[in-house]
C-alpha positions in Angstrom: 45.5 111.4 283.1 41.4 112.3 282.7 42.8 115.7 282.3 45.1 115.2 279.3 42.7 113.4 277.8 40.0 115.7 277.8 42.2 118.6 276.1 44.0 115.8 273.9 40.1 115.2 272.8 39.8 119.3 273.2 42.3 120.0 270.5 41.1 117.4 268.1 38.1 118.7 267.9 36.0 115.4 268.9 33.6 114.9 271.8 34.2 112.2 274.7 35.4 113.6 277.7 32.6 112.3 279.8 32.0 108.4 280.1 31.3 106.3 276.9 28.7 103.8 278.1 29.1 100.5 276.2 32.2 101.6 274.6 34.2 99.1 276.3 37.1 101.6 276.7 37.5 101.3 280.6 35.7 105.0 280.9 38.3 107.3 279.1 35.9 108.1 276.3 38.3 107.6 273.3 37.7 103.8 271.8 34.7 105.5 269.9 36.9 108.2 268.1 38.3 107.1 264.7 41.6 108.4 263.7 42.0 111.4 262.3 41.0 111.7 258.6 42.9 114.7 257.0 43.5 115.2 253.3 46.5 115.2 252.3 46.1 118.3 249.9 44.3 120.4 252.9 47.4 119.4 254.8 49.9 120.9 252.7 48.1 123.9 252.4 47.8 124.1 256.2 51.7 123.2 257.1 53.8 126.9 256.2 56.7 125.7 258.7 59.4 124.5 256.9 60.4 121.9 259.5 56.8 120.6 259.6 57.2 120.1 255.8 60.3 118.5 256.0 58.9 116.3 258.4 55.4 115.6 256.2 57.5 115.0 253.2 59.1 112.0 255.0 55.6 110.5 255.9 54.4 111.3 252.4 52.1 113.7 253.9 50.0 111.5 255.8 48.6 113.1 259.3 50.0 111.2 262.2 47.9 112.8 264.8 44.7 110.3 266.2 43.4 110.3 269.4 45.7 108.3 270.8 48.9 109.9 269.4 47.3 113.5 270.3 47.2 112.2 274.1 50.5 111.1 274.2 52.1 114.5 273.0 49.9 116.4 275.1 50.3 114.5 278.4 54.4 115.1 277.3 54.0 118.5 276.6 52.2 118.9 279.8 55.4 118.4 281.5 57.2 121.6 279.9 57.0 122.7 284.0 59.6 120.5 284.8 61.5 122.3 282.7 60.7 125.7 283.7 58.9 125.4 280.5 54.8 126.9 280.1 52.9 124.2 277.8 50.2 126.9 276.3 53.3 128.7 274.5 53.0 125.0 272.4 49.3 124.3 272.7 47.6 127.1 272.1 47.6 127.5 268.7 46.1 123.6 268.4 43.4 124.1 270.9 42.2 127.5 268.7 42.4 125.3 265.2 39.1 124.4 264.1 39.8 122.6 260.5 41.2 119.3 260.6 43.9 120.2 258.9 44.6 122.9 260.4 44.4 120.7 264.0 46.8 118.3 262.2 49.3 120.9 261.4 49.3 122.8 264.8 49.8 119.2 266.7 52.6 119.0 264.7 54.2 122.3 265.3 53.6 122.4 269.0 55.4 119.0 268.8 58.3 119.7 267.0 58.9 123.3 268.9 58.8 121.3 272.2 61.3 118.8 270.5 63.7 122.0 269.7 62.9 123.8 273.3 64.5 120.9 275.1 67.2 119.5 272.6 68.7 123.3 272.1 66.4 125.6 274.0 62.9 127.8 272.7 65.2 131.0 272.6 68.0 131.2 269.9 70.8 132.9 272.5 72.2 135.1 268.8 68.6 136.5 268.9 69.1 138.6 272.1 73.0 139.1 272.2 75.2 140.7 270.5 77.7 138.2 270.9 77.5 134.5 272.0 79.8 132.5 270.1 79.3 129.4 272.6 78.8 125.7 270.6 74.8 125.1 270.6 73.7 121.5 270.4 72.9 120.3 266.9 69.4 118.9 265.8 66.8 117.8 263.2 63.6 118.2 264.9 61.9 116.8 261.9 64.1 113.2 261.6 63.6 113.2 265.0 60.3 113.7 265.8 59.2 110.4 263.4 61.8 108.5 265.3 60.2 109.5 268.4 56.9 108.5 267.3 58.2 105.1 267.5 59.0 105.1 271.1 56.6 103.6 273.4 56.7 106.5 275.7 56.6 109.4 274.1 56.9 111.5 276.9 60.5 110.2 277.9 61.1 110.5 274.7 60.6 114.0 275.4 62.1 114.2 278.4 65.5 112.3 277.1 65.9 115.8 274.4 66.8 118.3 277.7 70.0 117.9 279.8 70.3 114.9 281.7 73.0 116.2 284.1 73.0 116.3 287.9 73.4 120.4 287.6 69.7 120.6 285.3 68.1 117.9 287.4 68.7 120.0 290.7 68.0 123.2 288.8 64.7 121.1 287.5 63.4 120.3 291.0 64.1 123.7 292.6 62.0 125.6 290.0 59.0 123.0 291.1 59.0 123.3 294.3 60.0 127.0 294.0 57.1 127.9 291.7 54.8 126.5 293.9 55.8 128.4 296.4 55.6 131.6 294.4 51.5 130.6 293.5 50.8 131.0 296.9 53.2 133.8 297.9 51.8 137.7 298.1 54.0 139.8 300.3 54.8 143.4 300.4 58.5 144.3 300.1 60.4 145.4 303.1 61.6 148.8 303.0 64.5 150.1 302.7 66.2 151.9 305.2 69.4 151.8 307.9 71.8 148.2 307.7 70.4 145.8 310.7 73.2 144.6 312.7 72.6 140.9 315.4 71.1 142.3 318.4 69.5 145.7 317.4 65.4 146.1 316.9 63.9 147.4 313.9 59.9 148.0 313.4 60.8 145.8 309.6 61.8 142.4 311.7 58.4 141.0 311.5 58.2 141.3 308.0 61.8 139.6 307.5 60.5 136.6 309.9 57.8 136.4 307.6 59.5 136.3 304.5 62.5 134.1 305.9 59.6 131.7 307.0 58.4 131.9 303.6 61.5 131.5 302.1 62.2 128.4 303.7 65.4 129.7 305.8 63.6 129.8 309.0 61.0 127.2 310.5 57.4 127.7 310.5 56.2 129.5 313.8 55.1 127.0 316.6 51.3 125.9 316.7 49.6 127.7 319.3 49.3 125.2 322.3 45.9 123.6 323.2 45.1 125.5 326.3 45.4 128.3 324.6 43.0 127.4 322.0 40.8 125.9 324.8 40.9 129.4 326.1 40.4 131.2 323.2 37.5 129.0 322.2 35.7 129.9 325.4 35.9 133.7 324.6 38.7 134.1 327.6 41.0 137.2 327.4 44.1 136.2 325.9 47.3 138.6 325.3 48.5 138.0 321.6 52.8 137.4 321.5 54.1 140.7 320.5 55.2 140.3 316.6 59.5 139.8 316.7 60.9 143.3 316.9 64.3 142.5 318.1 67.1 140.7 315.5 68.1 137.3 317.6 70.8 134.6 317.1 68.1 132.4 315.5 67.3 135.0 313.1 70.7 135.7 312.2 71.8 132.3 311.3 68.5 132.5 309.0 69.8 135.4 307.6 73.2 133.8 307.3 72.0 130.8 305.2 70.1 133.3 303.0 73.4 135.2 302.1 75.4 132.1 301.6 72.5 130.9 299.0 72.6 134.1 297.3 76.7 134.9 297.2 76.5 137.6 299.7 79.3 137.2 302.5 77.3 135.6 305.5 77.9 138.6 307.9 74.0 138.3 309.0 74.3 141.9 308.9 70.7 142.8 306.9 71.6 145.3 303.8 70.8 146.5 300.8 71.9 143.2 299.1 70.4 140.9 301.6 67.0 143.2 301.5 67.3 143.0 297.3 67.0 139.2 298.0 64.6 138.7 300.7 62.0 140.9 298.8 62.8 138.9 295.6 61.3 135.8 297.3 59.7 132.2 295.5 58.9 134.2 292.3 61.9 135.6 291.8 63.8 132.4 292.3 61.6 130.6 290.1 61.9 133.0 287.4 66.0 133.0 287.9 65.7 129.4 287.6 63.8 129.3 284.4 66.3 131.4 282.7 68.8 129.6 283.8 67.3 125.8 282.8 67.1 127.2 279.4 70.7 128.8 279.1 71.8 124.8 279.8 69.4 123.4 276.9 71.7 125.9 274.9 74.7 124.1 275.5 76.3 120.9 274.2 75.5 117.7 275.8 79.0 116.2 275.9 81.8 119.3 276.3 85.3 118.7 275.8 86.2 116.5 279.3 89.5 118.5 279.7 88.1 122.3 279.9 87.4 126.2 281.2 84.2 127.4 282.4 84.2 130.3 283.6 80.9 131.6 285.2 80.5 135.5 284.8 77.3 135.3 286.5 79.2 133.8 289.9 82.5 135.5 289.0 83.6 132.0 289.3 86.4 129.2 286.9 86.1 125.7 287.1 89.1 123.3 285.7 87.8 120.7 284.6 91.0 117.8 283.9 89.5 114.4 282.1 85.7 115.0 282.7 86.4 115.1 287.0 86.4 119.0 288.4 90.3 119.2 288.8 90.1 122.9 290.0 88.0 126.2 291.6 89.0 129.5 292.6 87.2 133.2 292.2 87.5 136.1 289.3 87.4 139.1 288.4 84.7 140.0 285.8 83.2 142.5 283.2 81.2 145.1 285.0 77.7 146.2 283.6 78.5 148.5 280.5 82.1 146.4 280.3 80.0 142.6 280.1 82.4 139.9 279.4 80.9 138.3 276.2 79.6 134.7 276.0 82.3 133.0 274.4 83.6 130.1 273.4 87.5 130.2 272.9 90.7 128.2 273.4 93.3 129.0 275.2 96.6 128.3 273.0 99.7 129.8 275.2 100.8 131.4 278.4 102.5 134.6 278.6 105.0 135.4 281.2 105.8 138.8 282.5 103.5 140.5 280.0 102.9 144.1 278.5 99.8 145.7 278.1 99.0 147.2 275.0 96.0 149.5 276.4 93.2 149.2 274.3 91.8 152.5 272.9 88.7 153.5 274.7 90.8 153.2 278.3 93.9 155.0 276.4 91.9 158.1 275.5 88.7 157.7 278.7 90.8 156.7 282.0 94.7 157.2 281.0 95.3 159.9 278.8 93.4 162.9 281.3 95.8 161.4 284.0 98.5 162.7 282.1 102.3 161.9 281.5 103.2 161.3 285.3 100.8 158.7 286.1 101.9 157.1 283.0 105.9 157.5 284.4 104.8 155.8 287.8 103.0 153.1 285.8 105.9 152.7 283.7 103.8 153.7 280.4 105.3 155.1 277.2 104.0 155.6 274.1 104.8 153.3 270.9 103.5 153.9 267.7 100.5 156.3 268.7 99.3 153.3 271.6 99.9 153.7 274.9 102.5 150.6 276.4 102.6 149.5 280.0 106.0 147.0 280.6 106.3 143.9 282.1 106.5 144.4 285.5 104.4 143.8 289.2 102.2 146.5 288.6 101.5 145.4 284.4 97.7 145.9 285.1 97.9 141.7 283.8 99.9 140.8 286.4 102.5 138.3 286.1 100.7 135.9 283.6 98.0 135.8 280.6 96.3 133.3 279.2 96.3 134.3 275.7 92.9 132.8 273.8 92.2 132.9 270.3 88.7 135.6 269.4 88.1 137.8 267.8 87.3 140.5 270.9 90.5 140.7 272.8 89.4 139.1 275.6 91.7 136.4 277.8 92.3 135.4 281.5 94.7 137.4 283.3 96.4 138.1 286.5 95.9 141.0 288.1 98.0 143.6 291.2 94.3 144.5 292.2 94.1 141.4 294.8 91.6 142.8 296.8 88.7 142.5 294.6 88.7 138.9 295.2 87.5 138.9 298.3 84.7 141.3 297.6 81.0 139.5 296.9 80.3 141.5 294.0 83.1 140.8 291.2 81.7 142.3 288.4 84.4 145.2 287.9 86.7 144.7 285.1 86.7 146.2 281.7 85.7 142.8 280.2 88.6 140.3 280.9 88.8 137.6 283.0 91.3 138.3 286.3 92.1 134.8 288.0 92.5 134.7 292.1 96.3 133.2 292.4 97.0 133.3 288.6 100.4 132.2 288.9 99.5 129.3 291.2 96.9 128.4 288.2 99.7 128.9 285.4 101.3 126.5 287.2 98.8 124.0 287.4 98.4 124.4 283.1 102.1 123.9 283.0 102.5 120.6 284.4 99.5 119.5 283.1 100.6 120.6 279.5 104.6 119.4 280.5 105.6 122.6 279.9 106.8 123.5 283.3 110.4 124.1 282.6 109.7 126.6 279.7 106.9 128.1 281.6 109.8 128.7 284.8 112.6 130.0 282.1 109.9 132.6 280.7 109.0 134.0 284.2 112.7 133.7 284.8 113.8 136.0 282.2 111.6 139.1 283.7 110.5 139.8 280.4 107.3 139.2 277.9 107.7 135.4 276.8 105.6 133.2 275.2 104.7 129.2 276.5 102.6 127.7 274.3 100.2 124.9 275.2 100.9 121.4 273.6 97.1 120.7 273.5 94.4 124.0 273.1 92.0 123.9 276.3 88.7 125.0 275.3 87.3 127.9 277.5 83.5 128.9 277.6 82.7 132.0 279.4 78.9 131.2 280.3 76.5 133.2 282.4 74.8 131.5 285.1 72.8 133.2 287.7 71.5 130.0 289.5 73.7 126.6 289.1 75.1 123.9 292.0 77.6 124.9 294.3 79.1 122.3 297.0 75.7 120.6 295.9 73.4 123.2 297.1 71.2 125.5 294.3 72.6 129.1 294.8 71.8 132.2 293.6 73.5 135.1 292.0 72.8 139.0 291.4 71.8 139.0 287.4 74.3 142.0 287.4 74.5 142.1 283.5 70.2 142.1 283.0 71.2 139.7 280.5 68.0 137.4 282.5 65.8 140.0 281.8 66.2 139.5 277.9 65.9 135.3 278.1 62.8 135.8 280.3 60.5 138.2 278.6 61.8 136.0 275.1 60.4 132.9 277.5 57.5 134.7 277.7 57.8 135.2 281.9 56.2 138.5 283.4 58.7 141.6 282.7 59.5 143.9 285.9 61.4 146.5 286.3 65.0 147.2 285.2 67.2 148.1 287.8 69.6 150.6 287.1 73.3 149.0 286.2 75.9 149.9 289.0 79.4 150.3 288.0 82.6 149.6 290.5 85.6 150.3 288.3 88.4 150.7 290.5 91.7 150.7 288.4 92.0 150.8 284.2 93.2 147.2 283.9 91.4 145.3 281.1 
């Protein structure tokens, strides 16, 4: 608390960090400062933010900010670490303002950016994508801000702004305990080199111990018993344990709980993947983690309870039935250079046995050169200058779509390219969503929509028929590359870069971009 009050004094300008004597303010230095006197004219020449004049116009422009008031916002603001938030990108510009009115102003600013940071997040998601059509929360910052100024603790007040979901909360406390970690944390990354297998040696294992340790996967190393102490103490000889050089059973089950936390199959085989996330360690989780707490301030508070999220970060769908998770299962994704957009969109019919109009960049790219027998074996023909593919078990959909209204052509689909499912990294369609056991999931819509019978006569009929819903089920395609899973943090590959772009707009340390990796196996959408 002595703290916040010292830069609460700090930014007003006034003098009192030390002890009052015979102020009678129990030490805190503050009962001597008067509040602060601004002039009402200076203050409008200071305030050029048009929210901070919306909000001055409702106080007919008298300053709000004494010593007491300043505390309170500063001791909230001081909190922004909880939410992976840095409290100088608010601050600053009040603790460089020299004129009281220009004081009065900044306060104000840094109060009613913080206010917008945690009710809809500090970056505006359309600012760095092309496309994110996902509902944002809405919020006057202004209105709100005087409300809050009622509240008795201003920094719940705060607090009560940001998501108050189990999912944030966990998210919240791992990036606190992670970035601590990271202060302290300076390692050199492990080379690269040949795949470790359980039971092999390899000169790198004491650097992996080391950074498992660190990481948390693997206990500390055992104190040193006290006879050996005793003996070093004395100046005796000793002979040092040789560092770990051989990959044990204990280290491979570290390894193993690594993988699982990052999405990697737990083989405890040590690759390129599993190196890519030991050398990442504490900072880059708490960077990840940042990201990832603002991309939820982003969203509304209260979705629809009966809904789609897909994750394209974790290749993953959750059905949700009535606000409780009805349903879970793995997809297929947009690989980098094919990103599935951030979208909000409902879904509005199935569609049984469908064709495949092939969209124009595949048709003339990755069908076309393959030439008109490929096309006969795909059962492809030409109609009207696009290339068809008919219903059929190898219709690069599958057996069923999930048709969704947008604008980009983009739905959930099945797929005859099974295999990918089981693969770690399912970032390797042209964009679409392809759902693990679509049919079993059409299903599951149908007799929750009762429209199972029509849904059984359109797969009956063996050709292109149309189910639609009776009720629209919202679907948001999100991109998460840290969120709860069996209610455990994990962590995902940010195979899009798209965490690069919210970071450095957060203002976290850049680092290199990795080159994107493509896996396109087949032309399906």
């Amino acid at each position: 608390m002595r703290t916040t009050i010292c830069l609460a004094a700090l930014i007003l300008g006034l003098s009192g960090c030390g002890v009052n004597q015979g102020s009678g303010d129990g030490g805190n230095g503050l009962a001597a400062v008067q509040p602060s006197r601004v002039d009402p004219a200076l203050l409008r020449e200071a305030v050029t933010d048009e929210r901070a004049r919306t909000f001055y116009e409702a106080r007919q422009w008298q300053p709000v900010w004494n010593a007491e008031t300043a505390e309170a916002l500063v001791q909230a603001i001081s909190g922004a670490n909880r939410h992976g938030l840095n409290k100088d990108l608010f601050l600053a510009d009040a603790a460089r303002a020299q004129e009281p009115a220009a004081r009065e102003a900044a306060l104000t600013l840094a109060a009613l950016a913080y206010a917008d940071a945690l009710a809809k997040g500090r970056v505006d998601p359309e600012q760095i994508r092309d496309v994110y059509e996902i509902a944002r929360p809405e919020f006057d910052a202004a209105a709100a801000l005087n409300q809050g100024l009622q509240q008795a603790d201003l920094a719940a007040w705060f607090d009560g702004l940001a998501p108050q979901d189990a999912e944030y909360r966990a998210l919240s406390e791992a990036y606190l305990q992670t970035a601590q970690s990271a202060g302290r944390q300076q390692r050199a990354p492990i080379a690269a080199g040949r795949a470790i297998r359980p039971g092999s040696s390899d000169e790198r294992l004491p650097a992996i111990v080391a950074a498992l340790r660190s990481d948390g996967y693997l206990a500390a190393a055992p104190a040193e018993p006290p006879v050996q102490q005793e003996t070093a103490q004395k100046g005796e000889a000793k002979q040092a344990s040789p560092p770990p050089t051989r990959y044990t059973p204990e280290l491979v089950e570290a390894v193993r709980r690594l993988q699982q936390q990052y999405g990697l199959e737990p083989t405890g085989i040590i690759g390129e993947e599993t190196l890519a996330a030991l050398n990442g360690g504490a900072f880059e989780r708490a960077r990840t983690l940042a990201v990832n707490l603002e991309r939820r301030r982003w969203l509304v508070r209260q979705p629809p309870a009966t809904r789609i999220d897909v994750n394209t970060g974790g290749a993953v769908l959750a059905y949700w039935r009535n606000g409780q998770l009805a349903n879970q299962r793995r997809v297929v994704v947009g690989q980098p250079g094919n990103e599935t957009p951030a979208l909000g969109s409902p879904m509005f019919r199935l569609v049984a046995n469908p064709t495949w109009t092939v969209p124009r960049s595949i048709q003339s790219e990755e069908i076309e050169p393959k030439g008109a027998a490929y096309m006969a074996r795909n059962n492809m023909t030409w109609e009207d200058g696009w290339i068809v593919q008919g219903s059929g078990p190898k219709n690069s959909l599958g057996l069923v779509k999930f048709d969704m209204k947008n604008d980009h052509a983009i739905y959930l689909h099945d797929t005859p390219a099974k295999a990918l499912f089981e693969q770690s990294d399912r970032h390797q369609s042209h964009g679409c969503v392809r759902v693990h056991d679509a049919l079993g999931f059409a299903r599951m819509i149908a007799a929750d929509q009762g429209v199972t019978d029509a849904w059984e006569r359109a797969q009956a009929t063996g050709e292109e028929t149309f189910v639609p819903l009776r009720e629209e089920i919202p679907v948001r395609l999100l991109y998460h590359t840290a969120f709860l899973d069996g209610g455990r943090v994990t962590f995902r590959d940010d195979a899009y870069g798209w965490d690069d772009d919210v970071a450095e707009a957060l203002g976290l340390p850049r680092r290199a971009r990795r080159a994107p990796r493509t896996h396109v196996q087949d032309v399906g959408p």
